[in-house]
ZAMARGU-4260 file (C-alpha; in steps of 0.2 Angstrom, whole numbers, plus 5000, padded with zeros to 4 digits):
<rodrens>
0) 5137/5023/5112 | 5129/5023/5097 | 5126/5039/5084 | 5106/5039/5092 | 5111/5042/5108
5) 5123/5056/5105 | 5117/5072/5111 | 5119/5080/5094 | 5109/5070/5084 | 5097/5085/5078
10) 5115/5093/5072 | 5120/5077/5064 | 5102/5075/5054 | 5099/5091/5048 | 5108/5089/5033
15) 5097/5072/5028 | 5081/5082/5033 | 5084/5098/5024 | 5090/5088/5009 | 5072/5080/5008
20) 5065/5098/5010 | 5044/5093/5020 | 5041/5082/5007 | 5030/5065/5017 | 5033/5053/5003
25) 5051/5054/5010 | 5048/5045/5025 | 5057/5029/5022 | 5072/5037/5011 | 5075/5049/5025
30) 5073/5035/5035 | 5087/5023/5028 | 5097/5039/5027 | 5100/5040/5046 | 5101/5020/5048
35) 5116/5022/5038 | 5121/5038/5047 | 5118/5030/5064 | 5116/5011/5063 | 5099/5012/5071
40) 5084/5024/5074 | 5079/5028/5089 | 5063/5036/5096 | 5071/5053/5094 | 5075/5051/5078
45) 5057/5046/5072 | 5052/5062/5085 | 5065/5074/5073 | 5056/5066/5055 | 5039/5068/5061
50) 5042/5086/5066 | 5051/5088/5051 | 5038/5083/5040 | 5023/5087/5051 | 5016/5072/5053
55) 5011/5060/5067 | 5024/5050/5076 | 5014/5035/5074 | 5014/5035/5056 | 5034/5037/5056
60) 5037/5024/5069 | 5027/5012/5059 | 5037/5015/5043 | 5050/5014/5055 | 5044/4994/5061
65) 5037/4988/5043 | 5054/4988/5033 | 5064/4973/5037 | 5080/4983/5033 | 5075/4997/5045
70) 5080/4992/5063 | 5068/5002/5071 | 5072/5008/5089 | 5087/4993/5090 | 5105/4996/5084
75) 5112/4985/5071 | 5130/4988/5074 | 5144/4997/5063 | 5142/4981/5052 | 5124/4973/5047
80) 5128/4956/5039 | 5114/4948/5031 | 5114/4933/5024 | 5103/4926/5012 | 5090/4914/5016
85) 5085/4907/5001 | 5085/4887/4999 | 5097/4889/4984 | 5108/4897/4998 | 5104/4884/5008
90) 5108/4871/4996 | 5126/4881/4994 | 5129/4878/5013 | 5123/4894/5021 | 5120/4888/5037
95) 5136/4882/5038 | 5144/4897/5034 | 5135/4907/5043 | 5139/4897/5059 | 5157/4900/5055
100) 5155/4918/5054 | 5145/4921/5070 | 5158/4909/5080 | 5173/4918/5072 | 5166/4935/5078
105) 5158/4929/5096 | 5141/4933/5090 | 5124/4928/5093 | 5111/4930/5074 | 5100/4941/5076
110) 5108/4952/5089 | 5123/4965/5091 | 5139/4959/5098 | 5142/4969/5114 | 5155/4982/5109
115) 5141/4987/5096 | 5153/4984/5081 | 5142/4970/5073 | 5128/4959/5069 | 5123/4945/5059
120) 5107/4938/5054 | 5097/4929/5040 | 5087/4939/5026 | 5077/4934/5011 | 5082/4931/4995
125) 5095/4943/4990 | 5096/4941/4971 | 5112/4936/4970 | 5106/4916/4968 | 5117/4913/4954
130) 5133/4916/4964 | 5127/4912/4980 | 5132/4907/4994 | 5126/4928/4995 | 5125/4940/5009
135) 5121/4958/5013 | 5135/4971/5023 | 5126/4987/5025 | 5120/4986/5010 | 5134/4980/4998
140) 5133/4963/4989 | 5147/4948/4995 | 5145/4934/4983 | 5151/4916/4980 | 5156/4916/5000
145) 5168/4903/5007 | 5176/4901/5023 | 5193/4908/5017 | 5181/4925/5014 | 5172/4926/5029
150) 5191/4923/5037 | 5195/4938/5028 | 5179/4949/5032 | 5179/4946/5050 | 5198/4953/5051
155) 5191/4969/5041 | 5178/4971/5054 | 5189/4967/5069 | 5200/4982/5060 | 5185/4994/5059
160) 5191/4996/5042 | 5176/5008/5033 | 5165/4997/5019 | 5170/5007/5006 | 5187/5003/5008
165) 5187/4984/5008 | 5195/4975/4993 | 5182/4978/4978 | 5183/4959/4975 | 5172/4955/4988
170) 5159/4963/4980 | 5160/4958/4964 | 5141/4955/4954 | 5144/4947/4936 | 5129/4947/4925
175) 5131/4930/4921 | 5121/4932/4905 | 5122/4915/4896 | 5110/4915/4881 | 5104/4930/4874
180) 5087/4934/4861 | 5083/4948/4854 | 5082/4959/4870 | 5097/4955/4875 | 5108/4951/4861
185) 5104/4966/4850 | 5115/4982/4854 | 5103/4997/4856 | 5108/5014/4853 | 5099/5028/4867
190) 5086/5037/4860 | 5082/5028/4845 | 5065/5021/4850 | 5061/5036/4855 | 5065/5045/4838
195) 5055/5031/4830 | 5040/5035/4843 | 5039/5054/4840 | 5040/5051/4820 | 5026/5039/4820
200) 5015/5048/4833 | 5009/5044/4852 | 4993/5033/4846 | 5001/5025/4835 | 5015/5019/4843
205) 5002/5013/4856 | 4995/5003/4840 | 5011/4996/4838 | 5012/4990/4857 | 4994/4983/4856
210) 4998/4973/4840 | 5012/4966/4849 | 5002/4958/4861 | 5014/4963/4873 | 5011/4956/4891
215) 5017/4962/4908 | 5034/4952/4911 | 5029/4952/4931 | 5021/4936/4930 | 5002/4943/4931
220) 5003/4943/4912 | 4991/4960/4910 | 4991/4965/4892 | 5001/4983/4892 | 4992/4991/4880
225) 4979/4990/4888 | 4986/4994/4903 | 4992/5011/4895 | 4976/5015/4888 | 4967/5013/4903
230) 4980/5025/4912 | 4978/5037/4898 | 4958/5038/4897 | 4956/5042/4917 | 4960/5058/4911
235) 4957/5061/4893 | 4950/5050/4878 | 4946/5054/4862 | 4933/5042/4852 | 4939/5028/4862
240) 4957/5031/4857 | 4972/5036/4866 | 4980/5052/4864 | 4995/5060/4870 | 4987/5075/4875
245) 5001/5088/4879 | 4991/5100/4886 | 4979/5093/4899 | 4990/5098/4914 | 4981/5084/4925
250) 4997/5071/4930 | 4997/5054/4927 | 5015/5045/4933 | 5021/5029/4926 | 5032/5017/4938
255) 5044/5005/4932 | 5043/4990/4946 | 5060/4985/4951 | 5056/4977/4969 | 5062/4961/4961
260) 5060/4950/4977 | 5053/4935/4972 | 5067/4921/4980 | 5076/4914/4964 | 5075/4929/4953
265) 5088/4942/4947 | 5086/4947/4929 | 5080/4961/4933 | 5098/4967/4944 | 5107/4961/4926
270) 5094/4974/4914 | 5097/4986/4926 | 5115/4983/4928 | 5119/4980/4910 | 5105/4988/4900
275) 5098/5003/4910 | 5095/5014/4895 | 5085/5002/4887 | 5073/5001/4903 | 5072/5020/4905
280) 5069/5022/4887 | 5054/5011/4888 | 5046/5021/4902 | 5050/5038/4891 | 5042/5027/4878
285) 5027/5023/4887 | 5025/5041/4895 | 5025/5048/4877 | 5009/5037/4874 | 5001/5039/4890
290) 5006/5059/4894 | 5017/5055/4910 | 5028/5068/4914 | 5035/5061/4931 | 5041/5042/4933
295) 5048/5033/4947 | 5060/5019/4948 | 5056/5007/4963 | 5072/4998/4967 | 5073/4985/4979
300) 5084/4986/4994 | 5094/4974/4992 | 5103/4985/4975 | 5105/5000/4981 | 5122/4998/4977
305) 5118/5000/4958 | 5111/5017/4966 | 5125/5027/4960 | 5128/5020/4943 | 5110/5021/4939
310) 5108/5039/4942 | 5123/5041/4931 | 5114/5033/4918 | 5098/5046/4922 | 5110/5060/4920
315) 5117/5056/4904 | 5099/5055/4898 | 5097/5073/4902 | 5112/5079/4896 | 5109/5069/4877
320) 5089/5077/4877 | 5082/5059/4882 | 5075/5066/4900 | 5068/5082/4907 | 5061/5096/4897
325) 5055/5098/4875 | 5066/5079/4874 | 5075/5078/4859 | 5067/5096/4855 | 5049/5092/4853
330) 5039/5103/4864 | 5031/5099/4880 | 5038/5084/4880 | 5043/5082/4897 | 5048/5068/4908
335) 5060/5063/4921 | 5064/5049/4932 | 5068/5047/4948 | 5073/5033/4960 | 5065/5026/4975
340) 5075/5013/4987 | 5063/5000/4996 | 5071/4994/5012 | 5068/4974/5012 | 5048/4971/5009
345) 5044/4956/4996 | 5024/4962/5000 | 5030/4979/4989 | 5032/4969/4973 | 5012/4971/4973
350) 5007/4988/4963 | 4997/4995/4976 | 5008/4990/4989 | 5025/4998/4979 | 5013/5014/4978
355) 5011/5016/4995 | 5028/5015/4999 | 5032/5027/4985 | 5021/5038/4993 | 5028/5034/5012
360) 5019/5023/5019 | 5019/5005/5025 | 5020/4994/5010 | 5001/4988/5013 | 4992/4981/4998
365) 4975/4994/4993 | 4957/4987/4992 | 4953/4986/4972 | 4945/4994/4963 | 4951/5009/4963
370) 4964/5002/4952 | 4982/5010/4952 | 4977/5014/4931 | 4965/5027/4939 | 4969/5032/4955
375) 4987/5027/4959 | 5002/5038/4966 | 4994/5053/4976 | 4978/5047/4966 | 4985/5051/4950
380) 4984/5037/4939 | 4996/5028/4935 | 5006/5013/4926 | 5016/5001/4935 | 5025/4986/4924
385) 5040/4978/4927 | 5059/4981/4922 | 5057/4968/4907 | 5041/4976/4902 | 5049/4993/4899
390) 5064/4986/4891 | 5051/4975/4878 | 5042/4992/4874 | 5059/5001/4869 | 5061/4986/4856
395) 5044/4987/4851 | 5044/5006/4851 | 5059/5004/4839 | 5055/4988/4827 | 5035/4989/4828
400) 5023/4977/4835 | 5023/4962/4820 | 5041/4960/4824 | 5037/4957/4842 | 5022/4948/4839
405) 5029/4936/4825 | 5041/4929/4843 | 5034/4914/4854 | 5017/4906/4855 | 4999/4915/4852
410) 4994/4919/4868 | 5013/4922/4872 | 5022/4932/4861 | 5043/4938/4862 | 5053/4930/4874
415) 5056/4928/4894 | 5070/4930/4903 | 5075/4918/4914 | 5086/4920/4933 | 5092/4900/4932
420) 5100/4894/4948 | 5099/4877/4960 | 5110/4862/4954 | 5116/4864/4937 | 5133/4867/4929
425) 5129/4886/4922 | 5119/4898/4932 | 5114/4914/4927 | 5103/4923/4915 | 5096/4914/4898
430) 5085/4921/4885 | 5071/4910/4876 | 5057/4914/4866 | 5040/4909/4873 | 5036/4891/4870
435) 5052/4884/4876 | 5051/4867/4884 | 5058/4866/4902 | 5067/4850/4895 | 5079/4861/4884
440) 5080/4872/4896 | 5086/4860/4908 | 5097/4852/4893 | 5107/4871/4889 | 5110/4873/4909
445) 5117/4858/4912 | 5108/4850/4925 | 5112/4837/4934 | 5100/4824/4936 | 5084/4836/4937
450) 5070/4829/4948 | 5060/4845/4951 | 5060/4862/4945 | 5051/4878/4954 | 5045/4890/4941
455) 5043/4908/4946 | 5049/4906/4965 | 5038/4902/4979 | 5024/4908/4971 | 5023/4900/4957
460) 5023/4881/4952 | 5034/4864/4959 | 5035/4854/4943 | 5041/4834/4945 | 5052/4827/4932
465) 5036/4819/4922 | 5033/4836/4918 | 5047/4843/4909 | 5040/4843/4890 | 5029/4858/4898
470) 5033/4876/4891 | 5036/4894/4897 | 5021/4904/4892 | 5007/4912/4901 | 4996/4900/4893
475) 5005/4885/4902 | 5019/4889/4913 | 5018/4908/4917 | 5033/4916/4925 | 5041/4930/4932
480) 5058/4922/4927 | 5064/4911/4944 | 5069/4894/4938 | 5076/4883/4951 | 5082/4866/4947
485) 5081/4851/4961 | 5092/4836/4958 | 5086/4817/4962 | 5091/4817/4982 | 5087/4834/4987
490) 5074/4835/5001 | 5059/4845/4993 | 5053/4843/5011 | 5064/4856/5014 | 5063/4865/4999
495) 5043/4869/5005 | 5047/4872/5023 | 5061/4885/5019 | 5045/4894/5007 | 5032/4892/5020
500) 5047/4902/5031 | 5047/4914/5019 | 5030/4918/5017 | 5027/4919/5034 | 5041/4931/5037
505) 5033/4945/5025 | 5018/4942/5027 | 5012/4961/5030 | 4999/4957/5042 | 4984/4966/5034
510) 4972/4954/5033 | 4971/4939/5044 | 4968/4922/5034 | 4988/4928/5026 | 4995/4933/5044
515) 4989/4919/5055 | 4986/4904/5040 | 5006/4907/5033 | 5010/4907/5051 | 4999/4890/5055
520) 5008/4883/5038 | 5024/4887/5045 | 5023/4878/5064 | 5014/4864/5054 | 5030/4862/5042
525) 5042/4862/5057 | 5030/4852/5068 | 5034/4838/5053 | 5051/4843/5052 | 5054/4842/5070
530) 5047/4822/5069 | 5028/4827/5076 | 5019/4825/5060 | 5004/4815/5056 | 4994/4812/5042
535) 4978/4825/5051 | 4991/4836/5048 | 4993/4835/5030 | 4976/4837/5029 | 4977/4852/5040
540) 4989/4861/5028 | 4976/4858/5015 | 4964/4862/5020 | 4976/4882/5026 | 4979/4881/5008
545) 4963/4882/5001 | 4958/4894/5015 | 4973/4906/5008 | 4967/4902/4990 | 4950/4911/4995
550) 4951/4922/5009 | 4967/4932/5006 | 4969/4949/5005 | 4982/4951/4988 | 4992/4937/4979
555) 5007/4935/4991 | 4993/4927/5004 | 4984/4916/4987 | 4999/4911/4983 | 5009/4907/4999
560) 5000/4890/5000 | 5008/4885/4982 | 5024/4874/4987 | 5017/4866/5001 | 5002/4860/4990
565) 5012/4855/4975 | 5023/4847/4983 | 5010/4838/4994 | 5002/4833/4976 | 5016/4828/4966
570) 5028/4821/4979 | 5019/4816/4995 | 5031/4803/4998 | 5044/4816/5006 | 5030/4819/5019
575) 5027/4802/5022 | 5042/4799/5027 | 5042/4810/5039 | 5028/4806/5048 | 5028/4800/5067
580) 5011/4792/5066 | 4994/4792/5058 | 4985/4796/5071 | 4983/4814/5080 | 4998/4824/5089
585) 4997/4841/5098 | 5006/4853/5087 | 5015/4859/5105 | 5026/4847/5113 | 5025/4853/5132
590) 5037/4838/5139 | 5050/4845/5130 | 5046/4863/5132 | 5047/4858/5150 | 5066/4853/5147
595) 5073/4868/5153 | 5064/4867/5170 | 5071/4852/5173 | 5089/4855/5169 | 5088/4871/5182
600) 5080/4857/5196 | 5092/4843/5191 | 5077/4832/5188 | 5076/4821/5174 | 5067/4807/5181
605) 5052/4798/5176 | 5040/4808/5187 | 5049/4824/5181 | 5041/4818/5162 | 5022/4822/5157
610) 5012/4806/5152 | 5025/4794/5163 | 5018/4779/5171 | 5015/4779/5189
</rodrens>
């Protein structure tokens, strides 16, 4: 019997609801408390929040259902193991290994074995791409997997031995930092770009960041500056300056993005790992300019086991001045940070979809305008950027704006981080300045015979082997920093299908050219896969693609038709090959969904077959 259906379950919640207090924006915290308490949540428990936090049912139960972490009303076992499903993953031998595992422990993917002790199923992307093969157990990181661990893994489960007490190896996460710039190389000492803020002033510091030409690090490329300012003047302006006014008591919230969920990307798990206080000093940076007093740290579910550590890091800030009330001694200057765990939604990488998590919803994008600069958390406004452009700031903050800017290309200044995986020799984190050729950065990884490179995941852009004297730089190849390399052999095929997958899978079903057109793409890609294709359905993807381009709601639908096209335009040959025939062919196969009728009859002859001959 599981933890749901035990009679004392109101006893055994309390304490997760009372530590919460009636706050709503709780919901999916609260939430992902009692999953780990009680390895599901039942109708009851969502009955228990709702009461709790006097709200309707409904609105629970569907932050219950949204969350692909959250096992809604079905139990997920003592032990939830996830692994990723990531075509670098894939490449790695996942499915292998993940065959092994399920046939080691009796169990079916996607279900619980029936003593309740386990269950195993696929996820997306985990971040851990440069030591994959990866997976998940409630929660905590298992790396570099082989068959000899999974041996070991399964005689831990079969011994009901707690997580926490499983050999720390297992678990190990290396930052794998292999070139390092000046954000990464340079040792930083806390609370010295904000000493250099308060000497030189709130607007002028934000005259620093504007001369930078600093640009959000998230891929969208949306000049911070003038994010700031924009943020700032919903409340207060002054001559069409910004100011820090101290006094207006009106809130305005800044958010540092760290749902980093786009498949092939992790530099943001190694800033946080390795170089927290530079991030959260960016964000007290940017509070200073904009009159924040209350930030948030979105983190994505999948590193919740930096949880602890970080809020370690928080709570050295307050005790050295950096956080909370007059910081270092300079009156009403106050801010402080707290944390925020998503639960396994790549939708909530978009602003306004991350804000309405933060506030407790379902991550759904918002119609814009408003924009999140004005009306943002609770309708405060607000600044989200992402984990890179917080720790750029703090440099910034601290050198001045020439420096940054004198980095890089024109439109492109300082330097990108990059989360390199795929087949190469050295995966892991590199630093370049903007304006980098993807031909030395292929060269300093070591790949191995590179035939294709995607460049900031799924959503970005497939790049063939003619293309590698491109650059990094919003002004040619913009990135949010996934770099995986193909070698000459792989089956790009597969590399798009596995995307279209993806896509499918988190589509958050608002609007419907995204949830039925990534689903179309998706039957269409395994319709070819399965040896149905034709050539009507290459144009039938293309026509999908454009539809998405057009129609969809926010940029996951725009840009879920990318690896599918470009690999359609710069390699059609892996489809062609594929192809049954050029003419038309149902997408549905209904002899062969017949199949099953006829093994239960013992028919298999030619009048038990649609379209035999008389």
């Amino acid at each position: 019997m599981s933890q749901c259906d035990s009679p004392d379950l109101k006893q055994r919640l309390a304490p997760i609801l009372q530590k919460h207090g009636r706050d709503p924006t709780k919901v999916l915290q609260i939430l992902r408390e009692i999953q780990d308490t009680a390895h599901c949540i039942c109708g009851q428990s969502i009955d228990l929040i709702a009461e709790h936090l006097d709200l309707p049912r409904v609105r629970v139960a569907g932050v219950a259902g949204f969350y692909s972490f959250l096992a809604g009303g079905q139990a997920c076992g003592e032990y939830r193991v996830l692994f990723s499903d990531n075509i670098t993953d894939h490449m790695l031998g996942k499915a292998e290994l993940m065959d092994y595992f399920s046939k080691k422990l009796w169990l079916e993917p996607g279900k619980v074995s029936e003593d309740g002790l386990v269950s195993v199923d696929s996820t997306s992307c985990t971040g851990m791409c440069d030591q994959g093969p990866a997976a998940l157990v409630n929660g905590m990181p298992l790396t570099n997997l082989d068959e000899n661990c999974l041996d070991l893994i399964c005689e831990l489960i079969r011994s009901r031995k707690p997580v926490s007490d499983w050999p720390p190896m297992l678990f190990e996460v290396q930052d794998n930092i292999l070139r390092k710039d000046v954000l990464l190389g340079e040792a930083f000492e806390p609370g010295a770009a904000l000493k250099a803020t308060l000497a030189r002033g709130p607007r002028e510091t934000w005259a620093e960041v504007d001369k930078s030409n600093l640009r959000g690090r998230g891929g969208a490329g949306f000049k911070t500056a003038s994010k700031w300012s924009f943020c700032h003047a919903a409340i207060a302006e002054e001559e069409g300056h910004v100011v820090c006014d101290i006094g207006d008591r009106a809130e305005r919230i800044m958010v540092c993005n760290a749902d980093e969920g786009e498949p092939g990307t992790f530099k943001d798990r190694v800033l946080l790992n390795s170089y927290a206080d530079l991030v959260f000093e960016g964000m007290t940076v940017g509070a200073r300019v904009v009159g924040a007093r209350r930030g948030f740290l979105y983190l994505r579910g999948e590193y919740a086991y930096m949880l602890g550590k970080l809020e370690g890091v928080l709570q050295q800030r307050r005790e050295k001045g950096l956080l909370g009330k007059n910081i270092l001694g300079e009156q009403g200057f106050d801010f402080d940070i707290e944390i925020h765990l998503g639960a396994g939604a790549y939708i909530c990488g978009e602003e306004s979809a991350l804000i309405e998590s933060l506030e407790g919803k379902r991550g759904r994008p918002r119609n814009r305008p408003p924009f999140p600069v004005t009306h943002g958390y609770l309708g405060h406004p607000t600044v989200v950027d992402n984990v890179e452009t917080f720790a750029c700031a703090a440099k910034i903050a601290l050198h001045g704006g020439e420096w940054f800017a004198a980095m890089g290309t024109g439109q492109s200044a300082g330097t990108k981080i990059l989360s390199i995986s795929g087949d190469c020799e050295r995966r892991g984190i590199y630093e370049y300045p903007f304006g980098t050729t993807i031909r030395q950065i292929l060269q300093d990884c070591g790949a191995e015979d590179p035939y294709a490179v995607q460049v900031s995941g799924p959503s970005g852009t497939t790049i063939s082997w003619k293309e590698f004297d491109r650059m990094i730089a919003f002004e040619d190849l913009a990135t949010a920093g996934a770099f995986m390399i193909f070698k000459r052999g792989r089956d790009l095929f597969q590399m798009a299908r596995n995307f279209s997958h993806f896509f499918a899978h988190e589509s958050c079903g608002f609007c419907t050219p995204c949830r039925v057109g990534t689903t179309l793409m998706q039957r269409i890609m395994d319709k070819i896969d399965g040896g149905h294709g034709t050539a009507s359905d290459l144009e039938e993807m293309k026509n999908l693609g454009q539809l998405l381009k057009t129609m969809s709601h926010c940029g996951l639908g725009t840009s879920a038709a990318n690896p599918v096209l470009d690999t359609l335009n710069k390699f059609p040959d892996v489809y062609e090959q594929k192809l049954k025939a050029l003419a038309f062919e149902p997408a549905f196969d209904l002899d062969g969904a017949l199949a099953t009728a006829r093994r239960i009859t013992g028919r298999d002859d030619k009048e038990a077959h649609l379209g035999a001959e008389s």
